[in-house]
TORMAR-316059 format. One record per residue (C-alpha): residue number from 0; x negated, y negated, z negated. Coordinates in steps of 0.05 Angstrom, whole numbers. Each point is the difference from the previous one (the first is absolute). Layout:
residues N
<node NUM <X Y Z>> ...
***
This chain:
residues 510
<node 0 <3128 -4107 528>> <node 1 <11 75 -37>> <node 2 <-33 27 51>> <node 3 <-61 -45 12>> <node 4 <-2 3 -87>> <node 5 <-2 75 5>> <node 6 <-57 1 54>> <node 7 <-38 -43 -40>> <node 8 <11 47 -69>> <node 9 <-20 63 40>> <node 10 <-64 -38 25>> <node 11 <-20 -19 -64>> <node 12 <11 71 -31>> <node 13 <-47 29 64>> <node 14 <-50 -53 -19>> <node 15 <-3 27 -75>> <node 16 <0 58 19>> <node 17 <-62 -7 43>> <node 18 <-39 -38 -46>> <node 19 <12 47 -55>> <node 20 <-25 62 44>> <node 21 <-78 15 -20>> <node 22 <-55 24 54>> <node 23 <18 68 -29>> <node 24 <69 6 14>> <node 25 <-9 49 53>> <node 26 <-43 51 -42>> <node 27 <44 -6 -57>> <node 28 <62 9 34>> <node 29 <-24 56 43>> <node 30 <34 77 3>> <node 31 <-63 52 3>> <node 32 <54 45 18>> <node 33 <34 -46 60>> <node 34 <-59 -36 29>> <node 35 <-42 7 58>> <node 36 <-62 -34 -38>> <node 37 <11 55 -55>> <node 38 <-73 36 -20>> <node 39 <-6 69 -11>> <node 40 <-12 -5 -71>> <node 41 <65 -36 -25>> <node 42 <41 47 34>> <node 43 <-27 72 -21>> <node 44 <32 -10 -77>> <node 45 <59 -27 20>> <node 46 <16 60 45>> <node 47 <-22 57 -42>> <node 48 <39 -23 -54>> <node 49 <63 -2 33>> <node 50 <-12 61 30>> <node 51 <-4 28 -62>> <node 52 <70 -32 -26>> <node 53 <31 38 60>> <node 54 <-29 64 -15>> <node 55 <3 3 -81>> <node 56 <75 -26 1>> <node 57 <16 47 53>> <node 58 <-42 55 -46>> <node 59 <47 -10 -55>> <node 60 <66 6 28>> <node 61 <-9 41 69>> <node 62 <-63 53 -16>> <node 63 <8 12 -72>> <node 64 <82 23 7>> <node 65 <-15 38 55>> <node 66 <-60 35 -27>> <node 67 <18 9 -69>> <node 68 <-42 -44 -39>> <node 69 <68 -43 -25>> <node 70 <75 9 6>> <node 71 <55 -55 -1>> <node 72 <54 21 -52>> <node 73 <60 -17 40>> <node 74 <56 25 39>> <node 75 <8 -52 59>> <node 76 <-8 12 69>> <node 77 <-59 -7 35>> <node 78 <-54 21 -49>> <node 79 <-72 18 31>> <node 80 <-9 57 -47>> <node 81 <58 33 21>> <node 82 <-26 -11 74>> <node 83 <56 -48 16>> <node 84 <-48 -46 31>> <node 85 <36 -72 20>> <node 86 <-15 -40 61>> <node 87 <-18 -62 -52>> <node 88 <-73 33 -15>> <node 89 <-39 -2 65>> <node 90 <4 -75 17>> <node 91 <-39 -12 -60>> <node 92 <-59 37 17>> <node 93 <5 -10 77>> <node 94 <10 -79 -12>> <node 95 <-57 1 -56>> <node 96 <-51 56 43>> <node 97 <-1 -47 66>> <node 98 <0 -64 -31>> <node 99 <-65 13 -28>> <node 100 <-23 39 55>> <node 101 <-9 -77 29>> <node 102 <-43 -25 -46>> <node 103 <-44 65 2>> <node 104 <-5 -7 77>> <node 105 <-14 -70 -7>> <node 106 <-58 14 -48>> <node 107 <-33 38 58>> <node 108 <13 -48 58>> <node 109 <-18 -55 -39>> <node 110 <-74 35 -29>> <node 111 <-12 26 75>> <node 112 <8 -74 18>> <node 113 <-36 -28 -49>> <node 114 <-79 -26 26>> <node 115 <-21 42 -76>> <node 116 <37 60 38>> <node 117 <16 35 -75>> <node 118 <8 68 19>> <node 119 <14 17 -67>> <node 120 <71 -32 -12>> <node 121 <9 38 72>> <node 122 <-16 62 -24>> <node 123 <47 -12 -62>> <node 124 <57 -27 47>> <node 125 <3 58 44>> <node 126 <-3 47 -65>> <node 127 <54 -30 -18>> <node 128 <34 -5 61>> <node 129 <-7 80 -3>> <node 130 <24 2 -63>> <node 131 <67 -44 9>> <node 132 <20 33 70>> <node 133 <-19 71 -30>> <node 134 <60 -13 -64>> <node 135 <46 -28 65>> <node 136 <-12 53 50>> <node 137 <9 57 -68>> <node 138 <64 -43 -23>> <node 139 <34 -7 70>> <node 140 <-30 42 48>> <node 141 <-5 -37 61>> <node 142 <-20 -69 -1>> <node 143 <-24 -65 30>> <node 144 <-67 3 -1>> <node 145 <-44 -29 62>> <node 146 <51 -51 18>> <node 147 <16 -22 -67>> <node 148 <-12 -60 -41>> <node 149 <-16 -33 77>> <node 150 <68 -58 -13>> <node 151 <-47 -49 -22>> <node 152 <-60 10 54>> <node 153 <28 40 53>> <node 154 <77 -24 3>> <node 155 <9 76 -3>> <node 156 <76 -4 -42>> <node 157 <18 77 17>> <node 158 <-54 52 -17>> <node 159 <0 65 32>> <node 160 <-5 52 -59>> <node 161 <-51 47 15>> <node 162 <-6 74 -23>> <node 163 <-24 22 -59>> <node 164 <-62 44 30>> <node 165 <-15 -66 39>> <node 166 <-3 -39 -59>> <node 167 <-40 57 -41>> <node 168 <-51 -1 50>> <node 169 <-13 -75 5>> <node 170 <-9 -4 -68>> <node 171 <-58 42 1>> <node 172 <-25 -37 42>> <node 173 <9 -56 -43>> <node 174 <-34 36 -52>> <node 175 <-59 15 40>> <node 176 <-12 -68 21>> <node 177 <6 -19 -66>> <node 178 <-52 52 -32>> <node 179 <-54 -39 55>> <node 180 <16 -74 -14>> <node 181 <0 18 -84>> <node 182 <-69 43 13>> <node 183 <-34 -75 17>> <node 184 <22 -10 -80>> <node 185 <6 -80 27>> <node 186 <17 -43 -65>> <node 187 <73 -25 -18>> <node 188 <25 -49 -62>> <node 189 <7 48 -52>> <node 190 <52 -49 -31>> <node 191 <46 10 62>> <node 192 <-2 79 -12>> <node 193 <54 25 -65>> <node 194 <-13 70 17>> <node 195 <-86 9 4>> <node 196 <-27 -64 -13>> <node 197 <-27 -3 68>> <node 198 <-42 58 1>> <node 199 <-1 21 65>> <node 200 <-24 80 -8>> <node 201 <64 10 -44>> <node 202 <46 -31 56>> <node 203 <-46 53 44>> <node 204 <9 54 -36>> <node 205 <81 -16 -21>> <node 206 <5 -2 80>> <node 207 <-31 69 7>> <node 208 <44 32 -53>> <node 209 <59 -34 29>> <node 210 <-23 33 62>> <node 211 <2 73 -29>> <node 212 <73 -9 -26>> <node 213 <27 -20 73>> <node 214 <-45 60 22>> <node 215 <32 41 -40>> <node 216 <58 -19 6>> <node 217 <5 19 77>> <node 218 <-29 62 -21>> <node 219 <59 51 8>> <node 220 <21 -30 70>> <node 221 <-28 49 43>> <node 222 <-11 -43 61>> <node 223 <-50 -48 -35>> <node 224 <-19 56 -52>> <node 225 <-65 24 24>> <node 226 <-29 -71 17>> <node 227 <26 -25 -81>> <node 228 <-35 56 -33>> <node 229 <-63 -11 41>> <node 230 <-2 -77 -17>> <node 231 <7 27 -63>> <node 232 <-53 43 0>> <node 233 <-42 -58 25>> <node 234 <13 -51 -44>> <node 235 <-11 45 -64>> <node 236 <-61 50 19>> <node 237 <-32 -7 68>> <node 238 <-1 -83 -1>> <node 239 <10 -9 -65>> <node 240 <-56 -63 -5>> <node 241 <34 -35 52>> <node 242 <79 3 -39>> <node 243 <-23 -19 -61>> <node 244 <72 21 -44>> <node 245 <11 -14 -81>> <node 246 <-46 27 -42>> <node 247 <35 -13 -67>> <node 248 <54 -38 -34>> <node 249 <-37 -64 12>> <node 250 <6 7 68>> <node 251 <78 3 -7>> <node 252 <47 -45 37>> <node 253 <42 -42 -41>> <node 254 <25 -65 -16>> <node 255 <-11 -20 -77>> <node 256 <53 -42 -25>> <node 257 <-37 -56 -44>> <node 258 <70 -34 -24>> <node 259 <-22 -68 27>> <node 260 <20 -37 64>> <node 261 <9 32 56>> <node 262 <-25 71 -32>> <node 263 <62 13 -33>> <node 264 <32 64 3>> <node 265 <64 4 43>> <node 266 <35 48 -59>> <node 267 <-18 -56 -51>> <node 268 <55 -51 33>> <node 269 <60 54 -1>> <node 270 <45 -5 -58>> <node 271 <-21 49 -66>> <node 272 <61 29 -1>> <node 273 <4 15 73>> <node 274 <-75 32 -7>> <node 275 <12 43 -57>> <node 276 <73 28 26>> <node 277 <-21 57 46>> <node 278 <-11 72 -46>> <node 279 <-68 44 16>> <node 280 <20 50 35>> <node 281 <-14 69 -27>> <node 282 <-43 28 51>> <node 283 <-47 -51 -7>> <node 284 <6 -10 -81>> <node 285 <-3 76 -8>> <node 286 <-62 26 34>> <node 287 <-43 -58 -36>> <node 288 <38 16 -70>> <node 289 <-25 78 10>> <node 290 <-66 -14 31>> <node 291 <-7 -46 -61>> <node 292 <-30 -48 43>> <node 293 <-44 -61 -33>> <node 294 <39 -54 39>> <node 295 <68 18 -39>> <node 296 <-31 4 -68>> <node 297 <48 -28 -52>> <node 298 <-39 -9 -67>> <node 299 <-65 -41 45>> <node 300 <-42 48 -32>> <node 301 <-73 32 24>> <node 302 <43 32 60>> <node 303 <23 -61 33>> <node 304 <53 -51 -2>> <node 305 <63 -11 35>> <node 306 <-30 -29 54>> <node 307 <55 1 45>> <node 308 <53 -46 -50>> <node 309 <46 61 -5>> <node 310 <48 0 -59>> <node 311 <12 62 -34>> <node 312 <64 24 -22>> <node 313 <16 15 -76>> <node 314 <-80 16 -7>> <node 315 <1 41 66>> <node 316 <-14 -16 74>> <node 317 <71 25 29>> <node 318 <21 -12 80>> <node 319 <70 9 26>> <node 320 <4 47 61>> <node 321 <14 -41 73>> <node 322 <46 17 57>> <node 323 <57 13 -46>> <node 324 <76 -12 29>> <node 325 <39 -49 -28>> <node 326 <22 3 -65>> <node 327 <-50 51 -19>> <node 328 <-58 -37 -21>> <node 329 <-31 3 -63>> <node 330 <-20 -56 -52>> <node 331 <-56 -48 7>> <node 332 <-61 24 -36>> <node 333 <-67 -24 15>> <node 334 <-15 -65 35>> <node 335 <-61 -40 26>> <node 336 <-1 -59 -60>> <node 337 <11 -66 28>> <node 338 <-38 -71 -9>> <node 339 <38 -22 -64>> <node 340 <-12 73 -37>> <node 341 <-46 12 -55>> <node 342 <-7 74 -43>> <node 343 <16 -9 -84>> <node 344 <-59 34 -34>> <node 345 <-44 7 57>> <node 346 <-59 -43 14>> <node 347 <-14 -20 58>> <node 348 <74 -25 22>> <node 349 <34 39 54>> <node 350 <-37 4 66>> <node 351 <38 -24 53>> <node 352 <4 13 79>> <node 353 <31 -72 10>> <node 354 <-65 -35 -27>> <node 355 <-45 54 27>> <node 356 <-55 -18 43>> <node 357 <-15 82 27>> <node 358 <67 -20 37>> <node 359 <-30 -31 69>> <node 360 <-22 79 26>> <node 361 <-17 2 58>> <node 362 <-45 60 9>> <node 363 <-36 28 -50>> <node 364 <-57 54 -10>> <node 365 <44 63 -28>> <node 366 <43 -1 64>> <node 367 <-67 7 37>> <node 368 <-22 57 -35>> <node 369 <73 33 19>> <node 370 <-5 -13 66>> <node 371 <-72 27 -2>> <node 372 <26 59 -43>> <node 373 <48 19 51>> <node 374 <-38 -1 56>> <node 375 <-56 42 -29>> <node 376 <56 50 -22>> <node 377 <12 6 61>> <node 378 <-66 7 25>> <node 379 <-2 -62 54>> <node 380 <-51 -27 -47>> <node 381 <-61 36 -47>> <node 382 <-5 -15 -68>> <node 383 <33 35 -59>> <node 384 <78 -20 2>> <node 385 <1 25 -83>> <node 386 <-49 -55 -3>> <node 387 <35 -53 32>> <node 388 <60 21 -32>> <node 389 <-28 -8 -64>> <node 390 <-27 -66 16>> <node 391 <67 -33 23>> <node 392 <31 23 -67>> <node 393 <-51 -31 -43>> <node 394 <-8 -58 38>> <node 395 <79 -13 9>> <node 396 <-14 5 -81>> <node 397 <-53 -44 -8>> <node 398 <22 -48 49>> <node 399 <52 -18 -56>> <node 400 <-41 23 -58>> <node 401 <-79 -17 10>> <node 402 <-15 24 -63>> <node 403 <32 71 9>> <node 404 <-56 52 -14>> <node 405 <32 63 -1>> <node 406 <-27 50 37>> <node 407 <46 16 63>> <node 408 <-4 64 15>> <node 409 <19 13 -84>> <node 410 <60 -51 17>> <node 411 <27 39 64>> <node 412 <-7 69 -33>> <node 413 <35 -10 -57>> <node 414 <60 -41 38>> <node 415 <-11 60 41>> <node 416 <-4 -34 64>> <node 417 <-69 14 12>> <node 418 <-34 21 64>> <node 419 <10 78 25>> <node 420 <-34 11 62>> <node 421 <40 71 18>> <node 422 <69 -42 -2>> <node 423 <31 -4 65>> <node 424 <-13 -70 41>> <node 425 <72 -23 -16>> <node 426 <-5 15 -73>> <node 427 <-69 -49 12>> <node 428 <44 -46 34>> <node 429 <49 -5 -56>> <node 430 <-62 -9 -47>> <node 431 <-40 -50 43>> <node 432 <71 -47 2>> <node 433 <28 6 -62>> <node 434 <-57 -36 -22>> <node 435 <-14 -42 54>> <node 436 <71 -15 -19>> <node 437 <-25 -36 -61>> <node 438 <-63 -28 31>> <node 439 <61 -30 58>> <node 440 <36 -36 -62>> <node 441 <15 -78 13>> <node 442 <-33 19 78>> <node 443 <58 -39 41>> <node 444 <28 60 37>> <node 445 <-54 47 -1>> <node 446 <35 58 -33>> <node 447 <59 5 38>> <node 448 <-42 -2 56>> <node 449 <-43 52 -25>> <node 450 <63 41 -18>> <node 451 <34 -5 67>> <node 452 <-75 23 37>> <node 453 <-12 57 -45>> <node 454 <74 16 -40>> <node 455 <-51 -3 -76>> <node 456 <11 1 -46>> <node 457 <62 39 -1>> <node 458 <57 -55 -31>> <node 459 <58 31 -36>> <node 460 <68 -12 38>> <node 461 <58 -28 -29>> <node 462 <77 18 11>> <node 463 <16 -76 24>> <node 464 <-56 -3 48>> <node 465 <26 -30 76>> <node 466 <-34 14 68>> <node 467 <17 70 -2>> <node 468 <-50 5 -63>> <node 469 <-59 -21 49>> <node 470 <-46 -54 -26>> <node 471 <1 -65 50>> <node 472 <-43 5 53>> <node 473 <-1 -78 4>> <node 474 <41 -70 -2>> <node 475 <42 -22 55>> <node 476 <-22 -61 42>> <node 477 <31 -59 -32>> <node 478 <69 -27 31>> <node 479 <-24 -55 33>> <node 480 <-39 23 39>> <node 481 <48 30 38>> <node 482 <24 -64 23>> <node 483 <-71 -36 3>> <node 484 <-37 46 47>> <node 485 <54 54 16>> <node 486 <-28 21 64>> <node 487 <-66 30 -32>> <node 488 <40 23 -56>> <node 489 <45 47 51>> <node 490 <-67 29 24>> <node 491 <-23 6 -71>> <node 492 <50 39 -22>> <node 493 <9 39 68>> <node 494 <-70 23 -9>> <node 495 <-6 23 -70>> <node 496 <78 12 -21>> <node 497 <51 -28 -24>> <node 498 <-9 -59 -60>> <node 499 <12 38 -56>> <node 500 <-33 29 -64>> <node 501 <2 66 31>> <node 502 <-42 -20 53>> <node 503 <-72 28 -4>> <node 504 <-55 -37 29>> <node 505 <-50 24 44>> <node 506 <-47 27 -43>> <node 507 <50 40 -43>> <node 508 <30 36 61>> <node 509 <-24 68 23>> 
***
C-alpha cells in the first residue's frame, strides 16, 4: 500500500508538472552558453564580458604589482610585487582564457553553418580567438592550441601544447582570414555587440591593430624577424587600403561599463575596502605628479580632473616605492578611491575606477600610435616617429579627457619629455614606453608584456625583490594539469624549460 500510494503521489506531481510547462519552456530555459541551438548573437556579449573579468581582475593584482602601478603594504609571503609569484594565480586565467575560447569558437562554427553564412561574427570570433590565445601563449609560453577546446566535439581530453612560434604564426593567419571575411562589412545585431555596436569596419580595423602588436611583438626574434617587419611594412605603407587600422580614439577597443545588467564592471562587485587597500606606487604616481599631467589634476580645474579616482595624500599625490624587503616598507599614501568614496569640498564627488566604464580596455588608439612610433624609429616603417609619438601622448590624454586642448608638443616640452631626434634609439625606447606605459593602464597584461619584450621603461628595483631581481617571465601551468594531461605537460615543459617564473618563452629568448 506505501508503495503503490507513493507511485501514485510521484505521478501526480509529473502530471503538474507537465501541465504547468508552457510551449516556451525550452527557449526560456535554454543556456546560450551550453547549447548546440545557441545563435551567434547571444553568445558574443556573454563571452567578451567574461573575458574581460579575467583580464581586469588579473590586471589589478598580477600586472599592476609587478609593474609598478600599485604596491600591497604587507609583509607576508608570497606577494606579486616582490616577485614571489604563487602557484594560486595561473588557474584563474587559464580556467577563465579557455573557457571562453569555446564560446568564441562556437560563434564561428555556428555562423559558417548557418544558411545566412554571417561572416562577420566569424571575422569577430577568430579576432578574438587571436586575441585570447595571444594573452595564453604571452602568460604561459607553450600551450594547447590546435587540439584544444576539442572535449566536447572531438573527445580530444589531452591536448598536445604546441610551441609558441606555432601558435604566433596561426594566429596571423587567423588575422588574415579575418581582415577578408570583415572587408564584405556583412551586417550583425548591433545590440549583441558591447564593444562597437556592430560596426563592422571598427572590428576591421581593431583586428588590424591587434595584428601590429603580435607583429611587433615577434619583432626582436631573429628567426621570424625579417618576415614581422615586412608584414609590418605592409600592413602600414605599401597595403595600407587593404589593413584598414584605428584612425582615432573612436576606433578604440573597449568595453564600456553601463552599470546595468550584464554590463557591470567586474571591480564594482569587490569589496570597497578591498579596492581601495593597495598604495600607488611611486613610479607610476611620480612621473604624472612632475609631468603635471591633466588626468591627476586635484582642484578639477581648466587642466583636467582626476580622472583616474586617485586620492591624494595630505593635498599631494605621494606613491610608496615597491620591491621593498620586509619590514621596510613605507606608509600608505595615495590610493585609487573606491565605490563608497566621495571628496568634501569638491564638486563633482570622487571619480572612481570601481564604477568606471573606461575600465573594459581592450585596445585602444595611443598604444597604436606606440607601436607605430617604434617601428618608424626604427625605420621598418616611413612616417615621422616624433609625430606618432606625439600622437599616442595626446591621444592616451584625450582618450580620458576629450576635452583636453592643450597643445602637445607645449605639454611634452615643458614635462621635458619631448621628442629629440639625435637621442640614441634606447633613450627613444625608454621615451616611446614610458608613455605607452600610461596609454597600457587597465590593458590586462599588456605592460608586463611589453616590459619583458623590450626591458621599458626602466622600473626601479627594490631590496626585497625575489627571482634573482629578474621580472617573471611568466606563470606556471596550473597544478592540475599535471595530473589531467601529464603526458603533454612532460613534453611541454621538456621543450621550453622547466615550469617556473624564470622560464622565458620563446619569443623572449635569444
Amino acid at each position: 500500500m506505501r508503495k503503490t500510494y507513493i507511485l501514485m503521489l510521484l505521478t501526480g506531481i509529473f502530471i503538474l508538472v507537465q501541465a504547468g510547462c508552457t510551449t516556451n519552456f525550452e527557449e526560456m530555459n535554454t543556456d546560450s552558453n551550453n547549447t548546440p541551438n545557441a545563435l551567434p548573437r547571444q553568445l558574443l556579449a556573454p563571452a567578451l564580458i567574461n573575458t574581460l573579468k579575467y583580464n581586469m581582475i588579473r590586471n589589478r593584482n598580477l600586472n599592476n604589482e609587478l609593474m609598478q602601478v600599485t604596491v600591497n603594504i604587507s609583509d607576508a609571503e608570497g606577494l606579486v610585487f616582490r616577485y614571489d609569484i604563487r602557484d594560486n594565480l595561473g588557474p584563474y586565467l587559464w580556467d577563465g582564457w579557455f573557457s571562453q575560447l569555446t564560446n568564441f569558437k562556437d560563434i564561428y562554427r555556428l555562423s559558417s553553418t548557418d544558411p545566412n553564412y554571417n561572416k562577420s561574427y566569424m571575422g569577430i570570433s577568430l579576432i578574438c580567438q587571436s586575441w585570447i590565445y595571444s594573452l595564453l601563449t604571452d602568460t604561459f609560453g607553450d600551450v594547447p592550441y590546435f587540439d584544444s577546446n576539442k572535449a566536447r566535439t572531438d573527445k580530444v581530453y589531452e591536448p598536445a601544447f604546441d610551441k609558441q612560434k606555432d601558435i604566433y604564426l596561426d594566429i596571423f593567419s587567423k588575422l588574415e582570414e579575418a581582415n577578408t571575411l570583415l572587408a564584405a562589412n556583412t551586417a550583425i545585431t548591433a545590440g549583441s555587440d558591447p564593444v562597437f555596436s556592430g560596426n563592422i569596419s571598427r572590428w576591421r580595423k581593431f583586428g588590424n591593430s591587434l595584428y601590429l602588436r603580435l607583429l611587433l611583438r615577434l619583432s626582436g626574434k631573429a628567426e621570424v624577424a625579417g618576415d614581422c617587419i615586412a608584414k609590418i611594412k605592409q600592413i602600414v605603407n605599401t597595403d595600407a587600403p587593404a589593413y584598414p587600422v584605428m584612425a582615432g580614439n573612436d576606433d578604440s577597443a573597449i568595453l564600456r561599463w553601463t552599470g546595468i545588467a550584464p554590463y557591470i564592471s567586474p571591480y564594482y562587485t569587490i569589496r570597497a575596502a578591498d579596492f581601495r587597500a593597495p598604495a600607488i606606487c611611486s613610479f607610476f604616481i611620480d612621473n604624472l605628479v612632475r609631468w603635471q599631467d591633466p588626468r591627476i589634476n586635484i582642484t578639477y580645474g581648466t587642466g583636467g580632473v582626476n580622472r583616474w579616482g586617485i586620492a591624494p595624500y595630505s593635498g599631494e599625490f605621494l606613491g610608496v616605492p615597491s620591491g621593498y624587503a620586509q619590514g621596510q616598507g613605507d606608509a600608505k599614501k595615495s590610493y585609487f578611491y573606491s565605490l563608497d568614496q566621495t571628496v568634501s569640498g569638491i564638486t563633482p564627488p570622487a571619480i572612481n575606477l570601481q564604477s568606471e566604464p573606461m575600465t573594459g580596455m581592450i585596445m585602444n588608439y595611443a598604444e597604436l600610435q606606440f607601436i607605430l612610433a617604434e617601428a618608424a624609429a626604427k625605420g621598418w616603417i616611413s612616417g615621422s616617429p616624433e609625430t606618432y609619438y606625439n600622437n599616442g601622448t595626446k591621444s592616451s590624454i584625450t582618450l580620458w579627457l576629450p576635452s583636453w586642448s592643450v597643445d602637445v608638443a607645449t605639454y611634452l616640452a615643458n614635462a621635458d619629455i619631448q621628442w629629440v631626434d639625435t637621442e640614441s634609439l634606447d633613450e627613444k625606447m625608454e621615451k616611446i614606453h614610458l608613455q605607452k606605459y600610461y596609454s597600457l593602464f587597465l590593458t590586462d597584461l599588456q605592460q608586463w608584456f611589453e616590459y619583458r619584450r623590450t626591458g621599458h621603461p626602466v622600473l626601479p628595483k627594490g631590496s626585497g625583490l625575489k627571482n634573482n631581481g629578474i621580472m617573471p617571465a611568466r606563470l606556471r601551468y596550473p597544478v592540475y594539469v599535471q595530473s589531467t594531461n601529464p603526458a603533454n605537460y612532460k613534453l611541454a615543459i621538456a621543450s621550453q624549460g622547466p615550469d617556473a617564473i624564470s622560464t622565458q618563452v620563446w619569443w623572449q629568448k635569444p
